[in-house]
TORLUM-561830 format. One record per atom (N, C-alpha, C, O, CB): residue in three letters; atom name; x, y, z. Coordinates in Angstrom, 3 decimals, always signed. Glycine has a CB too. Layout:
REM residues N
+-----+----+----------+----------+----------+
|  aa | at |        X |        Y |        Z |
+-----+----+----------+----------+----------+
| ALA | CA |        X |        Y |        Z |
...
+-----+----+----------+----------+----------+
This chain:
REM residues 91
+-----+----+----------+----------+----------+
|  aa | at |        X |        Y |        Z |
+-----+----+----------+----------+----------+
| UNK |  N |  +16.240 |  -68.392 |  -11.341 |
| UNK | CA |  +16.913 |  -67.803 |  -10.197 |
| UNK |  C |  +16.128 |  -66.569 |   -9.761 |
| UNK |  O |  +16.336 |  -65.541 |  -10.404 |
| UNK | CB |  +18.394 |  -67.439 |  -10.537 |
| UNK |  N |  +15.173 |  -66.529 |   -8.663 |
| UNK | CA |  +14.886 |  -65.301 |   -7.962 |
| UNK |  C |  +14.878 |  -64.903 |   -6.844 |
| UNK |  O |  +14.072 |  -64.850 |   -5.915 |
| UNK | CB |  +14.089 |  -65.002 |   -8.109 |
| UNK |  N |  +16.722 |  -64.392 |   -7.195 |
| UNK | CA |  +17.090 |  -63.788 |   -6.018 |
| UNK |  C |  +16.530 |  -62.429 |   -5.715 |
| UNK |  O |  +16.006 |  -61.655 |   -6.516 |
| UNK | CB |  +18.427 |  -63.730 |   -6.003 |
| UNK |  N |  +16.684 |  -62.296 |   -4.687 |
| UNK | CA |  +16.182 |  -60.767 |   -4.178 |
| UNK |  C |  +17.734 |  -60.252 |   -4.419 |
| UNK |  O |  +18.717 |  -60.993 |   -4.450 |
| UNK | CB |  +15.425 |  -60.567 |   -2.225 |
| UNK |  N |  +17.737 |  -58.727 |   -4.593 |
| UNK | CA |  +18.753 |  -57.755 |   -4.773 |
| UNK |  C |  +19.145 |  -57.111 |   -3.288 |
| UNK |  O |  +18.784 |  -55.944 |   -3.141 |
| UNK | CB |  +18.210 |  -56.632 |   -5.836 |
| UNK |  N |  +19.576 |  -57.496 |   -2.597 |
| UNK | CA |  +19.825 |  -56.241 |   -1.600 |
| UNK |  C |  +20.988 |  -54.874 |   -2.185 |
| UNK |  O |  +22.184 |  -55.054 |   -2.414 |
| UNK | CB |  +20.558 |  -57.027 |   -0.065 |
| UNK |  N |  +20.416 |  -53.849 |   -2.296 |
| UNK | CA |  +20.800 |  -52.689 |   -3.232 |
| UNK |  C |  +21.757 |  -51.523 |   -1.820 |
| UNK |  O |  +21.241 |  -50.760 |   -1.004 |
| UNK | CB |  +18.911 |  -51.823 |   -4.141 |
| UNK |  N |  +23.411 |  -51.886 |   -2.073 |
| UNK | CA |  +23.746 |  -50.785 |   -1.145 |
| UNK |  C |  +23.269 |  -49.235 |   -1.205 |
| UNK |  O |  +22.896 |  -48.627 |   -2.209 |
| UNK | CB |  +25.071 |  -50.752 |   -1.193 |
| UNK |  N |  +23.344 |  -48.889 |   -0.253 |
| UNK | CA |  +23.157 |  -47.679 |   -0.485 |
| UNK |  C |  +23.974 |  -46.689 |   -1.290 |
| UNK |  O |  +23.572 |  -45.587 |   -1.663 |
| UNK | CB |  +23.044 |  -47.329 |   +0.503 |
| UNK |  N |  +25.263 |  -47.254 |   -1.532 |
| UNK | CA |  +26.015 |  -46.114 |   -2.398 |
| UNK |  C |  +25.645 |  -46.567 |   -3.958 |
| UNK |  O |  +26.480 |  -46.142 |   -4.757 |
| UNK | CB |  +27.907 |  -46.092 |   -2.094 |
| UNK |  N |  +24.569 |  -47.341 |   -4.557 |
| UNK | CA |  +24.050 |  -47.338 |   -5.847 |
| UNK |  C |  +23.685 |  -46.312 |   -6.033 |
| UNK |  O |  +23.651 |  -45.492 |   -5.116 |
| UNK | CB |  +23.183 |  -48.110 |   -6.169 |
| UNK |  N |  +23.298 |  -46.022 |   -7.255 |
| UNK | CA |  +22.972 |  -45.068 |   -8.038 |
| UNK |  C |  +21.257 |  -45.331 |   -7.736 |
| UNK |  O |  +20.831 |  -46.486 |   -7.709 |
| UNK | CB |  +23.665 |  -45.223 |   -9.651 |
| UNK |  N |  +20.220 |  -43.997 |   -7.486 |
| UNK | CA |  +19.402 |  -44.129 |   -7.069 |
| UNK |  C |  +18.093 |  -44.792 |   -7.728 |
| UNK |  O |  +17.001 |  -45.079 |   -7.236 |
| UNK | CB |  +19.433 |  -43.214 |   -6.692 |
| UNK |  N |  +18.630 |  -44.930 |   -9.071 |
| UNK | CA |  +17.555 |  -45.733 |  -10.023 |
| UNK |  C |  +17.164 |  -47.246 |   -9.809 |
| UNK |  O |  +16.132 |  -47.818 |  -10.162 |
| UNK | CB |  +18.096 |  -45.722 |  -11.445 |
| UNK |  N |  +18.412 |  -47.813 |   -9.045 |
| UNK | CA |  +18.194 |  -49.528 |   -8.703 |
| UNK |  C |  +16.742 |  -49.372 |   -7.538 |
| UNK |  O |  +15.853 |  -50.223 |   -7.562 |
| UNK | CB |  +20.050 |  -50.446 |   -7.667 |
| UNK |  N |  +16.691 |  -48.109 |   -6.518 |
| UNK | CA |  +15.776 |  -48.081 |   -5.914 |
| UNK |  C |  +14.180 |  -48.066 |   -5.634 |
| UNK |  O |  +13.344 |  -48.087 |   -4.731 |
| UNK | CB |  +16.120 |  -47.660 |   -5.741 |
| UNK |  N |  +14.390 |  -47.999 |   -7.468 |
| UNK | CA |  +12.943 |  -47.872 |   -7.808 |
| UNK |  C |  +12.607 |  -48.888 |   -7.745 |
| UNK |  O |  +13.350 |  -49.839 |   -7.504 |
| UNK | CB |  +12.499 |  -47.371 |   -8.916 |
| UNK |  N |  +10.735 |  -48.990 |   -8.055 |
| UNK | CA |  +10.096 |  -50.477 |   -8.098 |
| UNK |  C |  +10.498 |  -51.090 |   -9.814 |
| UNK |  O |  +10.422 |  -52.268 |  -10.160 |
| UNK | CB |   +8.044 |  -50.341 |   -7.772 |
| UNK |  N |  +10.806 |  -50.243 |  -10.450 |
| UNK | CA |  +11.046 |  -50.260 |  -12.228 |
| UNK |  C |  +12.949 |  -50.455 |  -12.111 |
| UNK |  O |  +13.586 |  -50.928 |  -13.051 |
| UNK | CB |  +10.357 |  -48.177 |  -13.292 |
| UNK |  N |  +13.406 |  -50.139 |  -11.208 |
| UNK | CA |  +14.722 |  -50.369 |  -11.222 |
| UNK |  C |  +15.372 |  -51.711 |  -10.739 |
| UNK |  O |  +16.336 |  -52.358 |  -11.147 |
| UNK | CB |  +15.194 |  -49.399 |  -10.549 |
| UNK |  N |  +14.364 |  -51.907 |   -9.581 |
| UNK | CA |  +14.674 |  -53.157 |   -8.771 |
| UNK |  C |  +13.945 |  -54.846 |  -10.202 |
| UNK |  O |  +14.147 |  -56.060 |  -10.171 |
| UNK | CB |  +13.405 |  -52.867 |   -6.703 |
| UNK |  N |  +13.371 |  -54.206 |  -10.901 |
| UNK | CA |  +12.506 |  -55.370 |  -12.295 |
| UNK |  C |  +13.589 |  -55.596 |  -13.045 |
| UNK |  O |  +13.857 |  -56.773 |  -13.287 |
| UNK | CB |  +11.105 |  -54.651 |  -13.530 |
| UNK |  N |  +14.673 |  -54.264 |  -13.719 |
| UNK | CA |  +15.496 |  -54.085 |  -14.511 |
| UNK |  C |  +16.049 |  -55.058 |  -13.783 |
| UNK |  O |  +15.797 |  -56.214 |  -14.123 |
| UNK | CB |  +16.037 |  -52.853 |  -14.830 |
| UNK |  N |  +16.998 |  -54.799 |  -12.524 |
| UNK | CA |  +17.992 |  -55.357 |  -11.755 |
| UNK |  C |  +17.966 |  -56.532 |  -11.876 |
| UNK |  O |  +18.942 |  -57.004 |  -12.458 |
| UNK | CB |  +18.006 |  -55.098 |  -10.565 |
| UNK |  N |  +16.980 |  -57.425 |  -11.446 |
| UNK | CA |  +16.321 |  -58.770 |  -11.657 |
| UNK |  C |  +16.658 |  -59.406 |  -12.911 |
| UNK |  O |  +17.235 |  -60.493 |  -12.964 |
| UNK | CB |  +14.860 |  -58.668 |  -11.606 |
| UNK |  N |  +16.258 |  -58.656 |  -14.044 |
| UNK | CA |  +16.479 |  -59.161 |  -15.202 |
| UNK |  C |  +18.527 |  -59.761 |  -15.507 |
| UNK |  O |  +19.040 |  -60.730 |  -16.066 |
| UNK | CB |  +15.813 |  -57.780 |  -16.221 |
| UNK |  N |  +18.975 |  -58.766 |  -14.909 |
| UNK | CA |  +20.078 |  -58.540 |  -15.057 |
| UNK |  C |  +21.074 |  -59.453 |  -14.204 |
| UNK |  O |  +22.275 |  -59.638 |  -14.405 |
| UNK | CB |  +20.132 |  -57.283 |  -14.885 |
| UNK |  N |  +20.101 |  -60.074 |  -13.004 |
| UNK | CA |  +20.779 |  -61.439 |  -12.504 |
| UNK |  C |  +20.904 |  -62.747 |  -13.277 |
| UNK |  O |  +21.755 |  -63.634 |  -13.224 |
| UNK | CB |  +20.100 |  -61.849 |  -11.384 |
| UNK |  N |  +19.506 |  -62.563 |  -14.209 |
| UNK | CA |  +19.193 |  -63.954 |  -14.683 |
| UNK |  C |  +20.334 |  -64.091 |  -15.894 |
| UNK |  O |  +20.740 |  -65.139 |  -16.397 |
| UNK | CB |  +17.454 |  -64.133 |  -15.247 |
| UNK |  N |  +20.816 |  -62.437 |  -16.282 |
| UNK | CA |  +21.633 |  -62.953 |  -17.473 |
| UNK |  C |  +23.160 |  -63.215 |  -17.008 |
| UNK |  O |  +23.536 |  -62.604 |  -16.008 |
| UNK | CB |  +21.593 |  -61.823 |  -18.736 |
| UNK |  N |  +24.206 |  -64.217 |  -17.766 |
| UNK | CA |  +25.755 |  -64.289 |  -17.985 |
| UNK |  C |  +26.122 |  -63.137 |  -18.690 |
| UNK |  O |  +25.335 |  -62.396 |  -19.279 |
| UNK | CB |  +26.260 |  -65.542 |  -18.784 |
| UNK |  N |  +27.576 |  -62.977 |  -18.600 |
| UNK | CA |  +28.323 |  -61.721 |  -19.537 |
| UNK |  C |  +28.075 |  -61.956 |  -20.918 |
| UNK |  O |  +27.708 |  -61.060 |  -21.679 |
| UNK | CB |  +30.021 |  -61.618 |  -19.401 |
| UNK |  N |  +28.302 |  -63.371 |  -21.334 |
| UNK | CA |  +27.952 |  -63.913 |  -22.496 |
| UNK |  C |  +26.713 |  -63.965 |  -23.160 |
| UNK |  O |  +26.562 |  -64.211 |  -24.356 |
| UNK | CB |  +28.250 |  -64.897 |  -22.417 |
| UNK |  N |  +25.886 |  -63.738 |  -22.389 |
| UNK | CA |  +24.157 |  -63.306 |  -22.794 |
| UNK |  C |  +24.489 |  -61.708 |  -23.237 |
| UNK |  O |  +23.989 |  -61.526 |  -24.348 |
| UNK | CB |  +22.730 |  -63.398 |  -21.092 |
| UNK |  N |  +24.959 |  -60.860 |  -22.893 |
| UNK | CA |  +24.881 |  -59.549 |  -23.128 |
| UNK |  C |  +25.428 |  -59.184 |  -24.723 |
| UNK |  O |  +26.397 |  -59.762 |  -25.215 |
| UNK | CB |  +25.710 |  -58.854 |  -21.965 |
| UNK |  N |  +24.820 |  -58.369 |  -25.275 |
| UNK | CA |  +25.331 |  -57.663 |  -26.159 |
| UNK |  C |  +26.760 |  -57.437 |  -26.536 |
| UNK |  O |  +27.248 |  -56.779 |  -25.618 |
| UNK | CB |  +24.888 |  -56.761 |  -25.935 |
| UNK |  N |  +27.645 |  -57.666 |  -27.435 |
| UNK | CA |  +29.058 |  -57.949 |  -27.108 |
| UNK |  C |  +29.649 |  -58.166 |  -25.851 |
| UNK |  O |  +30.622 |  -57.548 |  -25.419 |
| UNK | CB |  +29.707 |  -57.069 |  -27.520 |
| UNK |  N |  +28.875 |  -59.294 |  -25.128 |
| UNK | CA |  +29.329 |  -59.579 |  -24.079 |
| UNK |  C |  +30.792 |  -60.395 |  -24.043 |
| UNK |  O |  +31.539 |  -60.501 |  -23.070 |
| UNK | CB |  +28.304 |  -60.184 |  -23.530 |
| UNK |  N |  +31.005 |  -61.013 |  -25.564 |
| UNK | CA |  +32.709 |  -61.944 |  -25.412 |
| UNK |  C |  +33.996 |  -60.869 |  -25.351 |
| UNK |  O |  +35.179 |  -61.115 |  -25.116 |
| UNK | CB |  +33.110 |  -63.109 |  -27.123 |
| UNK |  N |  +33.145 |  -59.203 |  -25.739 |
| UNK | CA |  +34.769 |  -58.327 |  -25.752 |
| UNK |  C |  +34.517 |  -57.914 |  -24.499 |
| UNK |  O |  +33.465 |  -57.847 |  -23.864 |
| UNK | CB |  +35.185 |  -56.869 |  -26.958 |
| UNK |  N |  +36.143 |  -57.521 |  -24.105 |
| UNK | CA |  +36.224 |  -57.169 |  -23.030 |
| UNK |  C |  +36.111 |  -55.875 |  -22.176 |
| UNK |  O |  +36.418 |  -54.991 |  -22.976 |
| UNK | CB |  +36.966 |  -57.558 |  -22.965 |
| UNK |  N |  +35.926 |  -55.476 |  -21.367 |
| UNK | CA |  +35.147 |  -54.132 |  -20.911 |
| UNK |  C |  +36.441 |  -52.419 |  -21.545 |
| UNK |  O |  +36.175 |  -51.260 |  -21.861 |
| UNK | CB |  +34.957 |  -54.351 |  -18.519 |
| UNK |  N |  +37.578 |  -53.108 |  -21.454 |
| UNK | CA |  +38.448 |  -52.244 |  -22.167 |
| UNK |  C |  +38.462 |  -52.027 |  -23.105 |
| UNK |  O |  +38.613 |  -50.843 |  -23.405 |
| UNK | CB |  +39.317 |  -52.341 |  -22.168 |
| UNK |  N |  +38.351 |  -52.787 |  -23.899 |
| UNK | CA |  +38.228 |  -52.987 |  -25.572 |
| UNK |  C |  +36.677 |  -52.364 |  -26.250 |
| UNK |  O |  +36.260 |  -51.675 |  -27.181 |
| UNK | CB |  +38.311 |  -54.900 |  -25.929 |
| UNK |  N |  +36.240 |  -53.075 |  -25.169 |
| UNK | CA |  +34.229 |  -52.248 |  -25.045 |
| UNK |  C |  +34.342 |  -50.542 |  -25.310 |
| UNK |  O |  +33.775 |  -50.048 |  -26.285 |
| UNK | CB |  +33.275 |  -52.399 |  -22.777 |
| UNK |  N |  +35.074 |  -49.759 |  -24.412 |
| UNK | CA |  +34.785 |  -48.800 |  -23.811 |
| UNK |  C |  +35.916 |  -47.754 |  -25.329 |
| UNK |  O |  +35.739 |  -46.616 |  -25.763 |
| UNK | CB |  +35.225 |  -48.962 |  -21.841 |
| UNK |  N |  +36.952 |  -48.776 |  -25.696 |
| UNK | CA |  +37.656 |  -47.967 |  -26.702 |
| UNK |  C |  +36.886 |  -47.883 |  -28.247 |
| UNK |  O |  +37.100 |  -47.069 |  -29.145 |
| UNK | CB |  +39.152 |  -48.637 |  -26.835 |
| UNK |  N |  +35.717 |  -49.260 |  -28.207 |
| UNK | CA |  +35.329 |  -49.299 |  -29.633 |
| UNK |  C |  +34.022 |  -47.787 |  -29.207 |
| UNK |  O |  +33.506 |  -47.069 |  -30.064 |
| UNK | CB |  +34.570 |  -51.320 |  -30.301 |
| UNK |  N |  +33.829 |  -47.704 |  -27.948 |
| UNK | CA |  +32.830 |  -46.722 |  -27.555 |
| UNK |  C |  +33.475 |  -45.733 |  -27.867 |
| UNK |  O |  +32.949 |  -45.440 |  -28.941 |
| UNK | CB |  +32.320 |  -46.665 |  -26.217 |
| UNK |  N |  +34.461 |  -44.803 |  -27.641 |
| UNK | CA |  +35.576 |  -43.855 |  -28.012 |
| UNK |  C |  +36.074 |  -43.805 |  -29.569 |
| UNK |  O |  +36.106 |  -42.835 |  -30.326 |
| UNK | CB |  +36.789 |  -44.248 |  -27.138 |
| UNK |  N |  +36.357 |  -44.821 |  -29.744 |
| UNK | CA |  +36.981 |  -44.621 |  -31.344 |
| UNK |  C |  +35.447 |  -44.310 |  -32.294 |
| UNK |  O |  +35.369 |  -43.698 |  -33.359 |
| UNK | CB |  +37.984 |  -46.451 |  -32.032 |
| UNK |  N |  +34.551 |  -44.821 |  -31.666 |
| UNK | CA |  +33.661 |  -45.134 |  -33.323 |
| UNK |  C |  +33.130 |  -43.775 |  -33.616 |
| UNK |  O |  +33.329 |  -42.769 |  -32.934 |
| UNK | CB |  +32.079 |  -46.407 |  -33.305 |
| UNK |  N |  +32.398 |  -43.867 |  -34.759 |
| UNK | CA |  +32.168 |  -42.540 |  -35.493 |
| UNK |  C |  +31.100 |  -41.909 |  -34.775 |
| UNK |  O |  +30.159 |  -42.515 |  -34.265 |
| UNK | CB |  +31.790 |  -42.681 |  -37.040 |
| UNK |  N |  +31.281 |  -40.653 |  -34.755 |
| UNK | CA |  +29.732 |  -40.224 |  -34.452 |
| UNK |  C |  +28.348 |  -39.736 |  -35.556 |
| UNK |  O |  +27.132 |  -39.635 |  -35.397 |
| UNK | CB |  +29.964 |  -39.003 |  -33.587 |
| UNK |  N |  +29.184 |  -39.540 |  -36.577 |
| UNK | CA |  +27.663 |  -39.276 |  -37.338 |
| UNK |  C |  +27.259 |  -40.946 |  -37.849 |
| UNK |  O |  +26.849 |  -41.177 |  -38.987 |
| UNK | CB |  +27.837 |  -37.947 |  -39.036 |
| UNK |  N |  +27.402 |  -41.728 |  -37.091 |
| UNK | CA |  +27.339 |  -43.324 |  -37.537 |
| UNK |  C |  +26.314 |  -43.841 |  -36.602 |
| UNK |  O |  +26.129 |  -43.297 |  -35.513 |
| UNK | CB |  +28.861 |  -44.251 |  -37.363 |
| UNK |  N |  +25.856 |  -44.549 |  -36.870 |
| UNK | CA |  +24.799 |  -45.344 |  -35.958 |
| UNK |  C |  +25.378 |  -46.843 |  -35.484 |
| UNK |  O |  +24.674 |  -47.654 |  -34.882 |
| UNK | CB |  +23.309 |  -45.585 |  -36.889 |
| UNK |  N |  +26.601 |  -47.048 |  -35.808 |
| UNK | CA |  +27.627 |  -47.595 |  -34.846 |
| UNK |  C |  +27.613 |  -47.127 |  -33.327 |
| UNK |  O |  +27.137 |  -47.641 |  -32.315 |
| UNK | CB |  +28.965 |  -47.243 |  -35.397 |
| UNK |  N |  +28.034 |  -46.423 |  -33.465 |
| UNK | CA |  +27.837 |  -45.094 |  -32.136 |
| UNK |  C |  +26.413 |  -46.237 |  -31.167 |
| UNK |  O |  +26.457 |  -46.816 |  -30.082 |
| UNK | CB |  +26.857 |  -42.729 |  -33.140 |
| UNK |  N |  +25.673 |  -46.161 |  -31.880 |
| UNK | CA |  +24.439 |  -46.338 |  -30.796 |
| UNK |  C |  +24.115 |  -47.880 |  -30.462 |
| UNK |  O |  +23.444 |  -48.309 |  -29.523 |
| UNK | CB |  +22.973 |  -45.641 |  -31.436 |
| UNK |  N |  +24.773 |  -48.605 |  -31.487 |
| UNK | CA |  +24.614 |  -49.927 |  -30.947 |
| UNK |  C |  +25.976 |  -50.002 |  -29.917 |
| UNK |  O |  +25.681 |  -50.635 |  -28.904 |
| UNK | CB |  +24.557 |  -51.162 |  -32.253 |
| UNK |  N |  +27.389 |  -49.523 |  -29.910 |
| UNK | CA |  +28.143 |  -49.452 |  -28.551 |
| UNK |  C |  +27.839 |  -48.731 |  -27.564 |
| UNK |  O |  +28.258 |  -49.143 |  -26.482 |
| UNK | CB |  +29.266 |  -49.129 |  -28.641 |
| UNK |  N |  +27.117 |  -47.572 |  -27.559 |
| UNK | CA |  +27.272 |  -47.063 |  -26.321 |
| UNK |  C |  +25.716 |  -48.088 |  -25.933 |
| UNK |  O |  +25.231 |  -47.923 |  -24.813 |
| UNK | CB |  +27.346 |  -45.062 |  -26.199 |
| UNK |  N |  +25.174 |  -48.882 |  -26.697 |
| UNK | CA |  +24.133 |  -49.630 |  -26.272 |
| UNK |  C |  +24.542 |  -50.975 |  -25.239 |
| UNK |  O |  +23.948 |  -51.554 |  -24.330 |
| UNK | CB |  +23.438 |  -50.056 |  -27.584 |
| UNK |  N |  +25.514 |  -51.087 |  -25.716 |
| UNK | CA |  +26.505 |  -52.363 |  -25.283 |
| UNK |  C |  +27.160 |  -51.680 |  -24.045 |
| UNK |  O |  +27.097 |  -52.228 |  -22.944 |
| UNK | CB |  +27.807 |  -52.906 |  -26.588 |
| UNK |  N |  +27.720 |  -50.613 |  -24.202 |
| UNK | CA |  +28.331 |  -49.969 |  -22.743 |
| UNK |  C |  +27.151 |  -49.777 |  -21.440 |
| UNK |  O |  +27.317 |  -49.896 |  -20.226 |
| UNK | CB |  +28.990 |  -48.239 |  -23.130 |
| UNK |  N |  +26.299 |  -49.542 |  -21.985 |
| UNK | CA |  +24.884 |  -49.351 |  -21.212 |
| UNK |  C |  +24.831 |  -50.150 |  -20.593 |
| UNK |  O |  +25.062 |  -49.947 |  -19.401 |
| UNK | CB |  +23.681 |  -49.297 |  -21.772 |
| UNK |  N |  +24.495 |  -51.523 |  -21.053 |
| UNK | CA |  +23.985 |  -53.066 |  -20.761 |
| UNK |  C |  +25.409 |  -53.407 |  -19.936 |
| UNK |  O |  +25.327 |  -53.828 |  -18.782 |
| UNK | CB |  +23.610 |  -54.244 |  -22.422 |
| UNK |  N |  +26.379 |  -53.260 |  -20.410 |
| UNK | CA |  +27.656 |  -54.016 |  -19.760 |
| UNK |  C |  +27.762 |  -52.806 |  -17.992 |
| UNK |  O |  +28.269 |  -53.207 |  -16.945 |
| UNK | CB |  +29.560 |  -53.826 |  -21.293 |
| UNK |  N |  +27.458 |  -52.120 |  -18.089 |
| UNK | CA |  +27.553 |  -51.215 |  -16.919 |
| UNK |  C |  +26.453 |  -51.340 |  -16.178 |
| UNK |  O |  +26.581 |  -50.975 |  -15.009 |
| UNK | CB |  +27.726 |  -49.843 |  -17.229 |
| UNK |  N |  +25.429 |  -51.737 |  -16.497 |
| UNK | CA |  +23.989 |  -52.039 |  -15.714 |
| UNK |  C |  +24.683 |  -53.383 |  -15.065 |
| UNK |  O |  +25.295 |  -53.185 |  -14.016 |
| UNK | CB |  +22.298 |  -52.343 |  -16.871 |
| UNK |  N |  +24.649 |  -55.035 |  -15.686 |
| UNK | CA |  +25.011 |  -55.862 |  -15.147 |
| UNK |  C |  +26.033 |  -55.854 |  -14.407 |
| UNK |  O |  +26.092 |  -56.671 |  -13.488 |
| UNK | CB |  +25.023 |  -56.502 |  -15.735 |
| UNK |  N |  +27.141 |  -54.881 |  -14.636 |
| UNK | CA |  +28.336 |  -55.081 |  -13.545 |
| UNK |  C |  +28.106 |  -54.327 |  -12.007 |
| UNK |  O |  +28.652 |  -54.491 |  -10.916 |
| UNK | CB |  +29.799 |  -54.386 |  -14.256 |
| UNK |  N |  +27.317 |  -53.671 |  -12.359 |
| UNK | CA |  +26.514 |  -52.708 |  -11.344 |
| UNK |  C |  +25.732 |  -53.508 |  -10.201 |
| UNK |  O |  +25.726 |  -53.309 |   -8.987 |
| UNK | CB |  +25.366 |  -51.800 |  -12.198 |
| UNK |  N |  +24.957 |  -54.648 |  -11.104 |
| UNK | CA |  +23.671 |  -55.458 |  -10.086 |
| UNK |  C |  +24.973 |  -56.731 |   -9.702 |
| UNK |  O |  +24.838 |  -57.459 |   -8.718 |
| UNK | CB |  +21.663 |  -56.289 |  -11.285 |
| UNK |  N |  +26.479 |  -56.863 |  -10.853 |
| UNK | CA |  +26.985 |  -57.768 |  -10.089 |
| UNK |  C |  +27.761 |  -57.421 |   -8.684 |
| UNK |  O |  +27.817 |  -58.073 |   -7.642 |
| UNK | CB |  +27.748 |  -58.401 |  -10.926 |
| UNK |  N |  +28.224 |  -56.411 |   -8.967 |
| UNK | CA |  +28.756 |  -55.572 |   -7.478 |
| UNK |  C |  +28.122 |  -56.048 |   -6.250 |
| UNK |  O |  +28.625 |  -56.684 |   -5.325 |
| UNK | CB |  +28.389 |  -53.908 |   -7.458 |
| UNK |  N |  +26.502 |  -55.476 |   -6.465 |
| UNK | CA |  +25.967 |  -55.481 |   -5.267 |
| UNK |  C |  +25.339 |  -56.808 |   -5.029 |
| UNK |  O |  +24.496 |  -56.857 |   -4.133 |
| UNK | CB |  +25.077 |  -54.402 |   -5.127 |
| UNK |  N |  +25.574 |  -57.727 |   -5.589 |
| UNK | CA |  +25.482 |  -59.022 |   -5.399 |
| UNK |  C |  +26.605 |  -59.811 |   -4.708 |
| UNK |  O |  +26.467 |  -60.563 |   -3.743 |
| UNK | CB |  +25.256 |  -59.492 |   -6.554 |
| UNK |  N |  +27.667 |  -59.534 |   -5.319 |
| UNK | CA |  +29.034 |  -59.904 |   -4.455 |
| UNK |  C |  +29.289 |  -59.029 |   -3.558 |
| UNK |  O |  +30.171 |  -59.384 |   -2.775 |
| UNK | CB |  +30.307 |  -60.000 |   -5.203 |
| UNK |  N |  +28.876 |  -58.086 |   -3.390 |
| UNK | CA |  +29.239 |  -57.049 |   -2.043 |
| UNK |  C |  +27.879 |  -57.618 |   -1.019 |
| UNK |  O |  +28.247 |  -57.532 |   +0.153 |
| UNK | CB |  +29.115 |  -54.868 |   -2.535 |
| UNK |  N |  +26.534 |  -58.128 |   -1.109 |
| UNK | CA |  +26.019 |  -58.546 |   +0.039 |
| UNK |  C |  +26.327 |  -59.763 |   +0.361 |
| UNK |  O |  +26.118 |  -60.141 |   +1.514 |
| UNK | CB |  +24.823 |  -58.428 |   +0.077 |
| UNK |  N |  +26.972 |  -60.752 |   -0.739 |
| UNK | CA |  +27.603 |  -62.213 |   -0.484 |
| UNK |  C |  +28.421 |  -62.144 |   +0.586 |
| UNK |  O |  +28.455 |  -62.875 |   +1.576 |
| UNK | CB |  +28.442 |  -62.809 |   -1.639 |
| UNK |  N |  +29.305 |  -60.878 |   +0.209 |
| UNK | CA |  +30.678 |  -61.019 |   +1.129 |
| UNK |  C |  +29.909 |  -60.433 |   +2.744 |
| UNK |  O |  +30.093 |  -61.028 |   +3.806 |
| UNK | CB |  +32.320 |  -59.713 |   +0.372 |
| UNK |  N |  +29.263 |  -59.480 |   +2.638 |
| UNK | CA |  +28.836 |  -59.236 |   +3.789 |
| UNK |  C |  +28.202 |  -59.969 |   +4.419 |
| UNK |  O |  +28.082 |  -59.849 |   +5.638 |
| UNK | CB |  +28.354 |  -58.433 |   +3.830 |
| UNK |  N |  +27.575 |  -61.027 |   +3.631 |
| UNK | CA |  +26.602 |  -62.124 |   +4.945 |
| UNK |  C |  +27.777 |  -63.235 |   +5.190 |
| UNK |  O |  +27.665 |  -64.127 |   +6.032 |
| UNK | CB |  +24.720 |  -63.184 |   +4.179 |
| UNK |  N |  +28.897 |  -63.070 |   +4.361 |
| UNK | CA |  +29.994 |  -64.399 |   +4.763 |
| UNK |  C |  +30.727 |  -63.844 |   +6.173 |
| UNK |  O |  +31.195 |  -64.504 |   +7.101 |
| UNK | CB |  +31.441 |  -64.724 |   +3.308 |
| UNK |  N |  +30.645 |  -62.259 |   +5.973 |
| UNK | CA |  +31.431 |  -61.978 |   +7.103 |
| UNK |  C |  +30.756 |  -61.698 |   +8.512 |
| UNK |  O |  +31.266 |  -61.470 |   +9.610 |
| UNK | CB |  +32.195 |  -60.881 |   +6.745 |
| UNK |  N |  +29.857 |  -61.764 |   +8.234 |
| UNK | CA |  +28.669 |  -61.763 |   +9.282 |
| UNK |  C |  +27.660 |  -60.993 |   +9.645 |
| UNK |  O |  +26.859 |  -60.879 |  +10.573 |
| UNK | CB |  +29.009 |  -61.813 |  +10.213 |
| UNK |  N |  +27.957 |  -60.458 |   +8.558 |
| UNK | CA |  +27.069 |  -58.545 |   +8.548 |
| UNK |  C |  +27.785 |  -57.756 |   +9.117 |
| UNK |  O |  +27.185 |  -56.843 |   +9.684 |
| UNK | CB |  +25.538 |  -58.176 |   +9.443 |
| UNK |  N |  +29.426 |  -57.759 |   +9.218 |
| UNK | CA |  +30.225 |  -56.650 |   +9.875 |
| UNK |  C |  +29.995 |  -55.488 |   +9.708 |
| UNK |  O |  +30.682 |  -54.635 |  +10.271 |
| UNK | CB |  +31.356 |  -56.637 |   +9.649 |
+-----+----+----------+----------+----------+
């Protein structure tokens, strides 16, 4: 699948790069289920991110997983936000 990204403008300015727009790419080709605890769910994600220890290196494989799960939902946004805009006609 190589889709092109059209990147709204209210992204965060890193998708804009030529190194951001490679990341982005990568991040189409994967499912939720490809990702790093991609079967838990983004709530459950974000509390094992909160609860876990910090002098632990737990710590760094979730907020590694929060990383990855917030990048892909990010490139999925603006994937379903230019879908909807070319369905609606480019309003």
């Amino acid at each position: 699948m190589t889709q092109d990204i059209q990147v709204p403008s209210t992204v965060s300015g890193h998708w804009q790069t030529p190194q951001g727009h490679e990341v982005a790419k990568d991040y189409v080709k994967l499912s939720r289920q490809q990702l790093y605890c991609g079967a838990v769910p983004d709530f459950e994600l974000a509390t094992m991110v909160y609860m876990a220890d910090r002098n632990s290196f737990e710590l760094i494989g979730m907020q590694t997983a929060a990383r990855e799960r917030i990048r892909w939902l990010s490139v999925q946004l603006a994937l379903k936000s230019a879908a909807l805009e070319a369905a609606l006609g480019g309003k």
